[in-house]
C-alpha positions, 0 to 999 in steps of 0.5 A, a space after each residue: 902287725 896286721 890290722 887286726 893285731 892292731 885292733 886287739 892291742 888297742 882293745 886289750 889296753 883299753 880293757 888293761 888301763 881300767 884294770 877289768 881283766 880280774 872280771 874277764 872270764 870266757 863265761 862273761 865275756 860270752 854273755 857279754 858279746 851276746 848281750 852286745 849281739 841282742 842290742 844290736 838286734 833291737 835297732 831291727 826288731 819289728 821293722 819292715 824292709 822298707 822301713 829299715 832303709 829309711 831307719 839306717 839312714 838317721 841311726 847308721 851311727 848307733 847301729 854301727 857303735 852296737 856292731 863295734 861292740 860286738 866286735 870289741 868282744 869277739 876280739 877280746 875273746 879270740 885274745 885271751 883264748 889265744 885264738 887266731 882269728 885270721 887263721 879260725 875265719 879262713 878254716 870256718 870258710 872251707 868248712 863252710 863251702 863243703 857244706 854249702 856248695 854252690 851248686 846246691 845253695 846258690 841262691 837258697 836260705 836252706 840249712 845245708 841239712 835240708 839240700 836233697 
């Protein structure tokens, strides 16, 4: 079983326990990750660079319980639609590098669309 497995399991229990899957459905669970998603970006609403190191250090945990969150929900998801996230990653990742070569994106913030 892979880590992964291991961590849906875990979750999937979690969510069976309390009986939530009945409020479970693909649109929720999608509001659900992008709300989740939104908590997470509010630890880096308004900061500067300088000032984000200085506020990871104190709040490292909150930050990270708001990224287990959105993980929490990618995983929940990817299980009850019968994704395989390992395999979905590894596909993602060579689409990625056909649009993003390196030779046209290292080093660049462009959209590939924007590559001439």
């Amino acid at each position: 079983m892979s880590d992964i497995d291991e961590l849906i399991k875990l979750v999937i229990k979690f969510r069976d326990d309390r009986d939530w899957k009945q409020f479970h459905n693909p649109k929720d669970m999608a509001i659900s990750l992008s709300l989740e998603a939104s908590e997470l970006l509010e630890h880096f609403q308004w900061k500067k660079s300088d000032e984000m190191v200085t506020y990871l250090k104190t709040h490292k945990n909150e930050v990270s319980n708001e990224l287990a969150d959105v993980f929490i929900w990618v995983l929940t998801i990817s299980h009850d639609l019968n994704i395989d996230l390992i395999k979905s990653v590894k596909e993602k990742v060579k689409l990625n590098a056909k649009k993003y070569p390196v030779k046209k994106s290292k080093g660049k913030h462009s959209k590939y669309t924007d590559f001439k």
